[in-house]
N, C-alpha and C positions, 0 to 999 in steps of 0.2 A: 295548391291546397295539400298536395300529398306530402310534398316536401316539408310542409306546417305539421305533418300530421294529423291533417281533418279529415276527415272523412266526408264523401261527398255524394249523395243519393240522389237516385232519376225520379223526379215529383211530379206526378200529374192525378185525374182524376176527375169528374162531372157528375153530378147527382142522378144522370139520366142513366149512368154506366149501367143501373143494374134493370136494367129493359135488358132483354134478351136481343132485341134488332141492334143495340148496341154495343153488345161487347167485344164485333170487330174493333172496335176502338182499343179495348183493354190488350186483344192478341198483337195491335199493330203496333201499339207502345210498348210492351214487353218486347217484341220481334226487334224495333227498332234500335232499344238499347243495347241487346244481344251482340246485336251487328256492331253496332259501332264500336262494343268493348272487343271485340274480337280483331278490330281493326286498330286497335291503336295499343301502346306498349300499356305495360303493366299501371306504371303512375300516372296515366293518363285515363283510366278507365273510371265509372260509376264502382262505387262499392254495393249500392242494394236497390231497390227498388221503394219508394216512395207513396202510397195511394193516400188520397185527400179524395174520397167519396160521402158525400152526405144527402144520402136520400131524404131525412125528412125535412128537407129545405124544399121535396116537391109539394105541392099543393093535393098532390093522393096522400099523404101521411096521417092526412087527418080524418081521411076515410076508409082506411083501409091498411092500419099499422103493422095487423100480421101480413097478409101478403106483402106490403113493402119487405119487412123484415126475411121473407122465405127470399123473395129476389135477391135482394144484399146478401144474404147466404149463400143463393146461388154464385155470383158472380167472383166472392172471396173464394170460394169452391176454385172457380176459373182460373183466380190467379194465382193460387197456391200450384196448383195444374200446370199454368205456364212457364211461372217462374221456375220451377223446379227440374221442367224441361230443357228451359234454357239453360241454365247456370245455379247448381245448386250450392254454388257458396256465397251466391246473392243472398241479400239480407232481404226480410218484407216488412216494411212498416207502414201504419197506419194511423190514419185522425181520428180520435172519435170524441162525441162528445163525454162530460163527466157524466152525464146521467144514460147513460147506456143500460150502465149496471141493473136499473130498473126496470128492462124490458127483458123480457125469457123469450127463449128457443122456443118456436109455437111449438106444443104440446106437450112442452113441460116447464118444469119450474127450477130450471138451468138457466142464469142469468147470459146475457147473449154477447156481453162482455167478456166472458169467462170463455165462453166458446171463439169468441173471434181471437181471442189471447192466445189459445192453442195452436190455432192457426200463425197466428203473429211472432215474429223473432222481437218485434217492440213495436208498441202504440204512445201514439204522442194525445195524450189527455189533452184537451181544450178546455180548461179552467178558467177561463174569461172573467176574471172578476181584478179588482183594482185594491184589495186588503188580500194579506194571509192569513189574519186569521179572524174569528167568529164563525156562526152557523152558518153563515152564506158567502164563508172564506176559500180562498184559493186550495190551502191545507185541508178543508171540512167536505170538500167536494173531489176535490180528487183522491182523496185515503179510501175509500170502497173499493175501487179499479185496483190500486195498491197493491191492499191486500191478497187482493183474487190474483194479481201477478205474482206475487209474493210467493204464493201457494203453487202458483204454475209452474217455478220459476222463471218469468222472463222478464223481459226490461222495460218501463215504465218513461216518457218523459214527462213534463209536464209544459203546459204551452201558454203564455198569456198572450193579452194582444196591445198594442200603443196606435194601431188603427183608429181614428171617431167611430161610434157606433151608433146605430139605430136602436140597437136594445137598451141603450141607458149607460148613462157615464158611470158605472158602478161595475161595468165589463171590461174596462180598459184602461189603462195607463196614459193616455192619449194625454191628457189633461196633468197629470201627474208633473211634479221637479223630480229630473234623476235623483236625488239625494234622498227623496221619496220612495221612489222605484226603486232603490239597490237596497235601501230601508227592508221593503216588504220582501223582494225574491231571496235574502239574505236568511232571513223568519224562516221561509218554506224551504231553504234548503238546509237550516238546521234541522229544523222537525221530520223534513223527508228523511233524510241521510241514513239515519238508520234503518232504513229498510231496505234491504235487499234489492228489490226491484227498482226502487229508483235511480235514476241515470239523469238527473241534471233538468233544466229548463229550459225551453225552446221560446224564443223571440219571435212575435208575429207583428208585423215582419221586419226586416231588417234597414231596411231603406227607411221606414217611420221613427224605429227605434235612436240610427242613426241622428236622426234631424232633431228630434226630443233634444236629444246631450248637446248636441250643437247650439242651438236655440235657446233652451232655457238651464243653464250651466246654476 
């Protein structure tokens, strides 16, 4: 990959991370990739750190959204902490979803998007939807996060999925003809492009994406 010039980040993450009994997990996994970049040559290393945490996939989220939210604070807290310990020219990025933007930092009226962005070298938007554009288009849901990046300056991806889903064929590509799929991401990266913060489209995931093109040419 290096020799491609890709870049290649250490990705983990579990919605439970932000318990406090759990965030030996988040120190053992920073600790881990520490070690091993330090053991192997330069082209052989991770470039940044990766987190995929989604707390309100717990069954507390729907009772209890600020405290969830103070914990998720908490724990990004943690790994801003670690990572910076280890290897401060680690990158940190993270998943979030599009509608983040719509929840605030408990006790004020700071979107909590915007605060985890400052924290963030890049977040990868989960835009889950199967059009770019319309009110409940891939471009119409991800442009809020955008902007607020915009303004931070930092880097923005944007994420679809070709996964099957449970939330409704209207979240993924699954079903899609590539000629369709290169159709729509084409739309959002014209429309993105001029902004600043945006940095390209991320495939979820790669193995599905793959078999799509194969499959139905």
């Amino acid at each position: 990959a290096s020799k491609l010039g890709i870049r290649v980040e250490a990705l983990a993450g579990a919605s439970d991370w932000i318990y406090e009994e759990n965030h030996d997990y988040v120190k053992r996994f920073i600790a881990s990739v520490a070690e091993y970049n330090r053991s192997v040559n330069d082209d052989e290393r991770f470039q940044g750190y990766h987190f995929d945490i989604e707390p309100y996939t717990l069954d507390i989220w729907k009772k209890k959204q600020t405290w969830v939210i103070e914990r998720w604070m908490d724990t990004i807290r943690l790994i801003e902490t670690e990572v910076r310990a280890v290897d401060e020219n680690m990158t940190m990025a993270f998943d979030i979803p599009f509608w983040l933007n719509k929840y605030a930092v408990p006790g004020t009226d700071y979107s909590f998007s915007a605060w985890l962005l400052e924290k963030a070298d890049i977040v990868v938007i989960m835009a889950y939807r199967d059009l770019a554009s319309g009110s409940n288009g891939i471009i119409t849901l991800a442009k809020p996060i955008i902007l607020e990046a915009t303004t931070l300056k930092k880097k923005v991806i944007v994420a679809v999925d070709t996964l099957p889903s449970k939330e409704g064929m209207h979240t993924t590509f699954h079903a899609k003809k590539p000629a369709d799929i290169e159709m729509e991401l084409q739309t959002v990266m014209e429309h993105l492009s001029p902004y600043p913060s945006y940095s390209g489209v991320a495939i979820h995931d790669y193995v599905s994406w793959r078999k799509l093109f194969h499959t139905n040419p």
